[in-house]
C-alpha positions, -999 to 999 in steps of 0.1 A, spaced: -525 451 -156 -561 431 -168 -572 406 -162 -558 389 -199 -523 406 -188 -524 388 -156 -538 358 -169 -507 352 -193 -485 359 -162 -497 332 -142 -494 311 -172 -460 322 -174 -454 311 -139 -469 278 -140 -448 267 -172 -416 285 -160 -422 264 -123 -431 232 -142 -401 233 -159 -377 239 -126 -394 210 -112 -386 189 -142 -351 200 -144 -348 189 -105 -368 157 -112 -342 148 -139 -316 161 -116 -328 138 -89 -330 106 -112 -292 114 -126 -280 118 -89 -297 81 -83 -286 65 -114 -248 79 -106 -251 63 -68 -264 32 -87 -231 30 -100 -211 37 -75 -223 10 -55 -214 -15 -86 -182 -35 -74 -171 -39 -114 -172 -22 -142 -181 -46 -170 -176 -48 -210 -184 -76 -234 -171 -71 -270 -173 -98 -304 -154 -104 -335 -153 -123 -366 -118 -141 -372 -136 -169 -398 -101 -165 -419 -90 -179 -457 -119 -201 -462 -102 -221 -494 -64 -236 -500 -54 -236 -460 -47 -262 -441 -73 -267 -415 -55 -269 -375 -59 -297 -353 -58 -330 -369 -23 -325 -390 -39 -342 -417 -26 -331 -452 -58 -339 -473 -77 -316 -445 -79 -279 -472 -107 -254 -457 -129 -258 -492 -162 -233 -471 -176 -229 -444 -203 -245 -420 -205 -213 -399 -183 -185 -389 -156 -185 -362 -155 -155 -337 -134 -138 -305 -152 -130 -281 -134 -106 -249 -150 -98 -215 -129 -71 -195 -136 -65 -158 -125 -38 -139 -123 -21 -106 -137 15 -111 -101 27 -101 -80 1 -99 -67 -33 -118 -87 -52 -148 -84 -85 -164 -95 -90 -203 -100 -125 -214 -108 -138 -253 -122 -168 -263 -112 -177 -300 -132 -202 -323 -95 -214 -334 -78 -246 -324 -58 -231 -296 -39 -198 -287 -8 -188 -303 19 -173 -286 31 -145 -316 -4 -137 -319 -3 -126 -284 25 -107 -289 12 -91 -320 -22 -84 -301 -6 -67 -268 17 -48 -293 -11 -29 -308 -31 -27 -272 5 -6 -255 -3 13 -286 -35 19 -281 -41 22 -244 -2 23 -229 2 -1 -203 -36 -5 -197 -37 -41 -213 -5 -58 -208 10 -96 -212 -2 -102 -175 -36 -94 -176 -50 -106 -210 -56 -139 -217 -65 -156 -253 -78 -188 -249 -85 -216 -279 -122 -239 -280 -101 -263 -297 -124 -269 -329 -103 -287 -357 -124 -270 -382 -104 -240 -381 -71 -226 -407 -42 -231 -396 -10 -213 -402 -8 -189 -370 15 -202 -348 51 -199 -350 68 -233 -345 75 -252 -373 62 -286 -356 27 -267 -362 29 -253 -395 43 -282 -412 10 -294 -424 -1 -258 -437 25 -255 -459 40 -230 -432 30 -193 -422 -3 -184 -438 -2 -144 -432 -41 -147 -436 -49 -168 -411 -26 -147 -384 -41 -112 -394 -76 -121 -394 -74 -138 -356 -51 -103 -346 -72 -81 -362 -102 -98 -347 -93 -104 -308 -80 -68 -310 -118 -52 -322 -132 -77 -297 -112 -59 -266 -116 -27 -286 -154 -34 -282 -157 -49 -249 -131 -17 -237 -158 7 -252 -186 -11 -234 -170 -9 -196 -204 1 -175 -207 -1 -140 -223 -43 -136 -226 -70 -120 -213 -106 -123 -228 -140 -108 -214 -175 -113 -235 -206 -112 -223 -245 -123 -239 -276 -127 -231 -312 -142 -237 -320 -178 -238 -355 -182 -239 -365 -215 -213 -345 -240 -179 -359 -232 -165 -394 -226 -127 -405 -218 -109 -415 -245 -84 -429 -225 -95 -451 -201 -67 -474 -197 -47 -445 -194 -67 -434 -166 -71 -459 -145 -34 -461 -140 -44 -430 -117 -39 -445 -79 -75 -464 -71 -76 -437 -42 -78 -407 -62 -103 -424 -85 -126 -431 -54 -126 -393 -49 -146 -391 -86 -179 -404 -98 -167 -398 -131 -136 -405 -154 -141 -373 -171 -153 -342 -155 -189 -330 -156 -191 -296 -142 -197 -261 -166 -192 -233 -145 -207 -201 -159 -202 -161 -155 -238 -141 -160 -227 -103 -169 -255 -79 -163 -252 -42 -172 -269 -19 -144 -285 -5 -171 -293 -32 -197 -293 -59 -179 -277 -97 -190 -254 -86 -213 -233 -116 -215 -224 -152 -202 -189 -171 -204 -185 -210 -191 -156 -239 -188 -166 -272 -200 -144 -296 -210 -148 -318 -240 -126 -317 -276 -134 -298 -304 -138 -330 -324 -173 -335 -334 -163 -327 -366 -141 -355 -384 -106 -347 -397 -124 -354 -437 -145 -324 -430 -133 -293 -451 -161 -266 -443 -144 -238 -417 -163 -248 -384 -165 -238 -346 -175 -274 -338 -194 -282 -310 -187 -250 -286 -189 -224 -315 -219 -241 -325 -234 -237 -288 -222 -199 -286 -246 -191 -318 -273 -211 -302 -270 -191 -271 -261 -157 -285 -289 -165 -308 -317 -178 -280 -309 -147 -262 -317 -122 -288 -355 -139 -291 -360 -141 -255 -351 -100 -252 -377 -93 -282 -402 -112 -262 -412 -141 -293 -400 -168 -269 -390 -167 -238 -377 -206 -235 -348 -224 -250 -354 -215 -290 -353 -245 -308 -377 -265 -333 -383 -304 -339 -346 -304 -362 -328 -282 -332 -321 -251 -355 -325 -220 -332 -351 -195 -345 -336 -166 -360 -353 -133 -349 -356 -122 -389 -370 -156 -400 -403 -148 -375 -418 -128 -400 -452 -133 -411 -460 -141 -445 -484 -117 -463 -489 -151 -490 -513 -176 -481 -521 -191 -514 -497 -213 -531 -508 -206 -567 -502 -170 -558 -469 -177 -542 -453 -202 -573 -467 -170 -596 -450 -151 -577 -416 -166 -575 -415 -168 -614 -412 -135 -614 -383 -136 -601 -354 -157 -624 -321 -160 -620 -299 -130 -628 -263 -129 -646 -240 -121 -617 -230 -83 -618 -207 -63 -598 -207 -57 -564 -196 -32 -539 -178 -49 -503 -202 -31 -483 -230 -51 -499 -220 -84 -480 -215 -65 -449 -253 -48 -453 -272 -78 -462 -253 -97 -430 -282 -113 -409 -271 -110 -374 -253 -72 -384 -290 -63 -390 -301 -74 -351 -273 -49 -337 -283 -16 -318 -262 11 -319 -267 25 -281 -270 -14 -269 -246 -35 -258 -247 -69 -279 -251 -104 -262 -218 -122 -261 -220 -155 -250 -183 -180 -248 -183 -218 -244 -144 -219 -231 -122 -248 -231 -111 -265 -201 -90 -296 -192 -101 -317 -227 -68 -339 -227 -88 -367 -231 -123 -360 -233 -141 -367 -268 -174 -354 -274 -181 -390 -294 -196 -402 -266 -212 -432 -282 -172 -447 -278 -148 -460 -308 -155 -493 -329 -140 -506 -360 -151 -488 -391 -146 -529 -404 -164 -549 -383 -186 -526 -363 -168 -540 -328 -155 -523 -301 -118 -514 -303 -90 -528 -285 -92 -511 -254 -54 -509 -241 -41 -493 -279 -76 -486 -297 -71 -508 -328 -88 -527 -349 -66 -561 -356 -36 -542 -347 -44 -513 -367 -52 -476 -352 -62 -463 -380 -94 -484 -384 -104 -468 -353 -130 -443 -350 -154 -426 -318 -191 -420 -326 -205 -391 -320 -245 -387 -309 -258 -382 -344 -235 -409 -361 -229 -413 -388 -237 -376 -398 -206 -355 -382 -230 -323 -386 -255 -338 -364 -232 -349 -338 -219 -314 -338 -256 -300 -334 -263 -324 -305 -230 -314 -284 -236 -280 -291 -272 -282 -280 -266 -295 -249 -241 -278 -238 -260 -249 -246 -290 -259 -224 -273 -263 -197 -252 -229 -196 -293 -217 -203 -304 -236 -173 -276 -219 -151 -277 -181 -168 -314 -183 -158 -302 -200 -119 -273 -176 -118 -277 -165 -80 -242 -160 -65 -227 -130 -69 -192 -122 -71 -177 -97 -49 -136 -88 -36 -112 -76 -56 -93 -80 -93 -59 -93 -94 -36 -114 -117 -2 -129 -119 21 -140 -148 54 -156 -153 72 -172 -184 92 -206 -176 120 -226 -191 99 -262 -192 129 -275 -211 154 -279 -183 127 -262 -150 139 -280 -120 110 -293 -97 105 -309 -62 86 -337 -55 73 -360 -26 87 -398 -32 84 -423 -8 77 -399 20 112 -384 11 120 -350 -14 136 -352 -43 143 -328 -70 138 -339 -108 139 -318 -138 116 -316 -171 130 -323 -202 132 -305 -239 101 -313 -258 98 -346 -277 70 -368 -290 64 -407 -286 52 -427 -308 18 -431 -296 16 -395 -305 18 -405 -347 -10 -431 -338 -37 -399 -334 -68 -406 -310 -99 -422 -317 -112 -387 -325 -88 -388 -356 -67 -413 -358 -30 -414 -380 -10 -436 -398 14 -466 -407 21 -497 -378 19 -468 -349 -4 -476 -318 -15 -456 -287 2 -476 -256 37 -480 -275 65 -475 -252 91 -491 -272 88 -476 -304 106 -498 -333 139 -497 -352 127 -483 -389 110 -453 -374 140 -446 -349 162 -448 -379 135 -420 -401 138 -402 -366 176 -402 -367 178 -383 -400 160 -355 -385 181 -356 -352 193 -382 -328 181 -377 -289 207 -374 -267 213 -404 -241 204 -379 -214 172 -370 -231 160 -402 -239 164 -410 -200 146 -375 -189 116 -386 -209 115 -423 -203 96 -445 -205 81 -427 -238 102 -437 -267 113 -405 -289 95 -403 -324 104 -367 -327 132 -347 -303 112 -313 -313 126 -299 -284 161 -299 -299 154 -287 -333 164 -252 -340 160 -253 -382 151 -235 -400 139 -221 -366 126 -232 -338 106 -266 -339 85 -263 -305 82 -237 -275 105 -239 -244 97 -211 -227 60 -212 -216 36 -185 -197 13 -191 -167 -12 -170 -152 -35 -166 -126 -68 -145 -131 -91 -135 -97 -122 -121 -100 -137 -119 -63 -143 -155 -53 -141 -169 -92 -104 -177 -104 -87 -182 -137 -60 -206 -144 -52 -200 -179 -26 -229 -190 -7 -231 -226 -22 -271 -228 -48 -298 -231 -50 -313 -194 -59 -346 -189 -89 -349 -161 -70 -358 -136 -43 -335 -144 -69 -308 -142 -85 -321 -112 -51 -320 -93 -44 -285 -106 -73 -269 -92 -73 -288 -58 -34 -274 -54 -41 -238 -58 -77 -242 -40 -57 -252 -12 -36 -227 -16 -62 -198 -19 -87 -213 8 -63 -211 34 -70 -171 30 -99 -155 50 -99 -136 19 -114 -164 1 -120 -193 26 -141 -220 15 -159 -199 -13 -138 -201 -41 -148 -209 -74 -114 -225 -96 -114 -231 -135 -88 -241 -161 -87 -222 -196 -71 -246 -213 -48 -240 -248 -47 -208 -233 -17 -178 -245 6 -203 -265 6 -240 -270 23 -264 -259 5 -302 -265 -5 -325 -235 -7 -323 -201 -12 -360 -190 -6 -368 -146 27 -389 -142 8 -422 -136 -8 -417 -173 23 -405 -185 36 -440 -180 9 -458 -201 18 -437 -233 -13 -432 -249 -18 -406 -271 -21 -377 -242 14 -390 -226 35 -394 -257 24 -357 -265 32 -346 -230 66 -327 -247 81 -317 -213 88 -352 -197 72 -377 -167 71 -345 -143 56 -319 -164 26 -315 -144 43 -312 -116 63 -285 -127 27 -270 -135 15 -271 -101 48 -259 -85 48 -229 -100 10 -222 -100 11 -223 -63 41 -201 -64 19 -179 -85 -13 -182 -59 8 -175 -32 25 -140 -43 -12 -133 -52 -24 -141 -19 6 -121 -6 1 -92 -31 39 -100 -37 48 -94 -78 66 -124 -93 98 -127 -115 86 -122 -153 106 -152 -159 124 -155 -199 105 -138 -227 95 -162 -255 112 -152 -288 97 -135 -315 94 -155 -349 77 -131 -367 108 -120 -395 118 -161 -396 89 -173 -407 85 -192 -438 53 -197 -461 53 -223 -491 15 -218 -500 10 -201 -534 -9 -171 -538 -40 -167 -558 -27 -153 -592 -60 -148 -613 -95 -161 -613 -114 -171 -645 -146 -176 -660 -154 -192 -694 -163 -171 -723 -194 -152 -716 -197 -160 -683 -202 -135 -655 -185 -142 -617 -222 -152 -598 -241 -166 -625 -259 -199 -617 -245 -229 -632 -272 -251 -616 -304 -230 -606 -334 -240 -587 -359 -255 -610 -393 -235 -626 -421 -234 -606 -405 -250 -578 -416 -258 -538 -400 -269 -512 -409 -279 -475 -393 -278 -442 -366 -298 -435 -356 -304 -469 -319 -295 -489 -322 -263 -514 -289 -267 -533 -275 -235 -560 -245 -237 -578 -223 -201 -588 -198 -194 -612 -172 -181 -579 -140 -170 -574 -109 -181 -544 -125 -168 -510 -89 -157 -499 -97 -125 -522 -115 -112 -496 -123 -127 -467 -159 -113 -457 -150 -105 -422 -184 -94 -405 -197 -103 -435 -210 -134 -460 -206 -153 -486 -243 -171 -486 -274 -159 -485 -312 -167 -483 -332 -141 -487 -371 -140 -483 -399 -118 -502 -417 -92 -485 -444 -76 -502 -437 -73 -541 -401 -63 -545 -384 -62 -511 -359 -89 -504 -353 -93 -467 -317 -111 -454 -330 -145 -438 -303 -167 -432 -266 -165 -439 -236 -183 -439 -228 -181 -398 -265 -202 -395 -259 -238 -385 -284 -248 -415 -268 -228 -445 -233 -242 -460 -210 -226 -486 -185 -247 -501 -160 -244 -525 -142 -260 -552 -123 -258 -581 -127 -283 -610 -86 -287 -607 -60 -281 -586 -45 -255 -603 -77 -246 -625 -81 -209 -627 -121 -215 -625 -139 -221 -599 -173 -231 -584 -193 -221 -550 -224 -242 -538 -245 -228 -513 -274 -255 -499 -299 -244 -477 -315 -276 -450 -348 -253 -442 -353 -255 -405 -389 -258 -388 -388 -226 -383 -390 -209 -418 -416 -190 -425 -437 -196 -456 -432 -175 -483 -407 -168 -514 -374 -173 -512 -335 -170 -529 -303 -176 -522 -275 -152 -533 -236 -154 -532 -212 -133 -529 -179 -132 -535 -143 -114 -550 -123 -121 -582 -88 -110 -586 -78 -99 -620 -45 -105 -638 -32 -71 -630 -38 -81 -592 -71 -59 -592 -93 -73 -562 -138 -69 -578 -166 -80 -558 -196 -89 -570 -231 -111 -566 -248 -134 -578 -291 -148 -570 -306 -178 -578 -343 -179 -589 -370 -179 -565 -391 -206 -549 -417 -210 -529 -416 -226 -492 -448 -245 -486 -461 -260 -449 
């Protein structure tokens, strides 16, 4: 062998050795990413979906206000699921829905198609779907008739679309489980939700009161998720204030203030992981930068720029395919395939009667405070409004809310320190309220009381100072009067015994008691306890009251701390409107002032003692890894229900006329500079066509180089607004405006907006198609 023989040998040698000691180095970094893992107490999945719904004809949910149609949308609504699970043992999945509240058949529904997907992985006792509570939101997806009187009945639409959407949500957050960690963190926010009800509350004993600085609570309590591999994916908090920023005249599809704070967060994340800005994102008009607005503009001369943008005029609308709104989708652009998305949830807590108007309620007449015992203005309630902190502009105020409660759940994601450690486990029971018997402490005696079928007072027809209703009704009203008991009558007479079981609130409606067509309201109600290590759920099918909320925790805290398995670290939140719904929650003290909250408490004077009965009983078989009786299963409405709302037959266009051509177009030669309205104008078509879902129906779009149009902004931004209207009710034509408020943060340069949208022909044919308005140049 020479020298050159021997030579390639050794060569042969050295690469062959090299690549044994790679294949061991690798070997030795898998070993220590699998032991990693194994030391991970939770596996962890965050998943997120759009459930924005029929954006036109629907009755919005929340204010039962007739005149309230969804006519567009101010930004998108979304589910949003965490699951946590022991490597080999239970898992809980909780969903947080940008809707008005949780709907008992959509729960049904939903675990239907998860036992079909997974068996008995995800089950009625361990997933929770809990509401934010925006009145922004279509209604038509619960199943008693009390709450589907005002949207004509069942809107099919409305129920698929929030189905379809918490089911991809756990779908997603399921195919995301990774070995993680989870820390909890909670501070006071001070300044985004005032009581409503203070004369109501301060019929709570002086001594309780004493206990509290404040008559609302203060505290967000926050979960930080982080991946062991990518790191914070994810943050979920309770805060309790209403989904009420938004004004019951509004008629653009909303989140309100806590969706509004989720797309700040989700947003503030995404720029703090690229590493353009690491602190809270927002400009001088508190619009979060968006990661594709940071683009540098290759343009620096204006004449260059207006000659530029006349270029580019407005096209006639053409065809489209669906994918197209889907692809040009800002925030579907940001999303990496082998990444796990940021999900961030701003849950609902005990909002009974906490209004994020915090500025109070005065007479839209005289500009005076309201009467404070009934909220009226010379005797009239609705005359009554709250201010919100941007009044009088309801998009402000809903900015504001948002923004705060978004800095603070920042401030404690960056503090979160504690982590949480012990084990999963969850308990769920259904109960009668309408006839649950329940044992209470009076006079130093016991004494067994009952709750009562649902009914309503007549406070409850006087609204709140959030949204106020109609005729001679007043919050405080616990006589009622003769003409309204005789309207009442027609519907159905309480009995005696009822109107005894819920004194002192005088019966408006007997709900309770109404079976036609079908039900009117639930009887049978679930409850359910979450534990996550030190951090437990209470997930309740109402709006508390503060001090119902307050005396909810403190009974199962006492419960759990009296368990070395727990002790004195225990971390206790309510989801509120959480699995079905079921109205107020008020404490039997506030229950006798009838305000608003009491005369909606359906179940009677002793409701919430029922609650807290039977949430101990639930704390204790958890403590006792005892299982609990399932109780009586709700009933399934699904075949009975009825819908009144017409379809969409045809859309239209006048002769010549293409669906997305401009009727009003952005003038010739035109600039315009931060912080100022861009309004367009499309020939459009009903948005219940098609829906969008995970996709939009506005866009801006901004020029990069010569001919490439880059997506900008779309229509789940908080500073881009599509509504839509028809010219008459029953006009076959219709008309989509898109107006853009340019944040601080837009970068110069060229810009359009485009819509798109769906027609349906005559022959039932659903054709998408687009539509751009002429360009225009964004100056400093």
């Amino acid at each position: 062998m020479g020298f050159s023989s021997l030579s390639h040998l050794n060569g042969w040698w050295a690469c062959t050795a090299l690549r044994v000691l790679t294949l061991i180095a690798l070997l030795l970094v898998m070993k220590s990413d699998i032991v990693v893992y194994s030391d991970s107490d939770y596996l962890i999945g965050l998943g997120s979906y759009d459930i924005t719904g029929p954006a036109a004809d629907v009755n919005m949910e929340g204010y039962s206000n007739m005149d309230q149609v969804a006519s567009g949308i101010h930004f998108r609504l979304r589910a949003r699921a965490f699951i946590v699970a022991e490597p080999n043992g239970k898992r809980v999945a909780f969903v947080n829905l940008d809707a008005c509240m949780a709907s008992q058949l959509v729960k049904i529904k939903v675990i239907e198609r998860l036992n079909a997907r997974y068996g008995d992985l995800y089950t009625e006792k361990n997933v929770a779907i809990s509401g934010i509570h925006t009145h922004a939101g279509p209604g038509g997806y619960l199943q008693y008739v009390v709450y589907l009187v005002t949207s004509l009945g069942f809107v099919r639409q409305s129920f698929d679309v929030i189905v379809d959407g918490i089911e991809k949500s756990i779908i997603q957050a399921h195919e995301n489980l990774r070995p993680g960690s989870i820390f909890v963190n909670k501070g006071e926010l001070l300044d985004a939700g005032a009581n409503r009800s203070p004369s109501a509350y301060l019929n709570n004993p002086a001594a309780e009161r004493s206990k509290y600085k404040y008559n609302v609570d203060k505290e967000m309590t926050l979960l930080k998720f982080v991946d062991d591999q990518w790191g914070p994916v994810g943050s979920f908090n309770w805060f309790a204030t209403h989904g009420t920023s938004m004004s019951r005249t509004n008629l653009l599809i909303s989140g309100d203030n806590k969706g509004a704070a989720a797309r700040f967060m989700e947003d503030w994340f995404e720029h703090q992981s690229s590493g353009r800005k690491a602190t809270v994102g927002f400009e001088d008009d508190g619009h979060p930068r968006r990661i594709s607005n940071i683009i540098p503009s290759p343009h620096d001369n204006h004449h260059e720029l207006l000659e530029l943008a006349a270029s580019f005029q407005s096209p006639p609308g053409r065809p489209a395919i669906r994918a197209s709104s889907v692809a040009r989708r800002v925030r579907g652009a940001l999303w990496q395939v082998d990444k796990p998305r940021f999900v961030s949830a701003f849950c609902q807590s005990n909002c009974g009667d906490v209004s994020p108007n915090v500025l109070g309620a005065f007479c839209i007449d005289t500009g005076l405070r309201c009467d404070f015992n009934h909220s009226t203005c010379g005797g009239k309630n609705e005359l009554c409004y709250g201010r919100g902190p941007g009044y009088p502009d309801e998009f402000e105020s809903t900015r504001i809310i948002g923004e705060r409660q978004f800095r603070k759940a920042v401030d404690l994601f960056n503090g979160a320190s504690e982590q949480i450690k012990g084990k999963i486990d969850f308990r769920h029971a259904f109960l009668n309220f309408s006839q649950l018997e329940v044992t209470i402490n009076k006079g130093g005696a016991s004494e067994t009381v009952k709750t009562c079928p649902a009914a309503m007072g007549f406070a409850f027809a006087a609204g709140t100072t959030d949204g106020p209703g109609a005729f001679d009704f007043k919050q405080g009203d616990d006589k009622g009067n003769p003409f309204w008991k005789l309207v009442r009558n027609v519907l159905k007479t309480p009995t005696s015994e009822q109107v005894k079981c819920q004194q002192p609130k005088p019966i408006l409606v007997d709900i309770g008691e109404m079976k036609l067509p079908y039900d009117w309201a639930p009887s049978v109600l679930p409850i359910q306890i979450f534990r996550i290590g030190q951090f437990v759920i209470l997930s309740v099918p109402a709006e508390f009251t503060t001090m119902a909320g307050r005396r909810l925790r403190d009974a199962v805290r006492t419960v759990l701390s009296n368990s070395k398995d727990f002790g004195a670290n225990i971390h206790v939140v309510i989801a509120g409107l959480t699995n079905t719904y079921s109205q107020y929650v008020t404490t039997f003290e506030e229950y006798q002032a009838q305000r608003y909250e009491g005369a909606s408490t359906l179940y009677g004077p002793h409701t919430l003692s029922a609650y807290i009965q039977e949430f101990q009983k639930l704390a204790n078989a958890l403590l006792r890894g005892q299982p609990v009786e399932p109780g009586p299963q709700p009933p399934n409405l699904l075949e009975k229900q009825i819908s009144l709302l017409p379809p969409v037959v045809v859309d239209g266009t006048p002769l010549g006329v293409n669906f997305g051509d401009v009727i009003t177009d952005i003038p010739k030669n035109s600039t315009f500079r931060r912080g100022e309205m861009v309004s367009v104008k499309f020939w459009s078509a009903c948005p219940r066509n098609d829906l969008m879902t995970e996709g939009t129906f506005a866009l801006v779009e901004v020029l990069q180089d010569k001919d490439n149009w880059v997506p900008a902004y779309d229509d789940d931004d908080f500073c881009l607004r599509f509504k839509w209207s028809r010219p008459s009710r029953f006009s076959l034509r219709s008309e989509a405006t898109i107006e853009w408020r340019i944040p601080q943060s837009a970068s110069l340069g060229v810009y359009r907006i485009r819509h798109f949208g769906a027609s349906k022909s005559l022959l039932g044919s659903i054709r998408h198609f687009t539509g751009s308005s002429s360009a225009f140049v964004l100056a400093a």
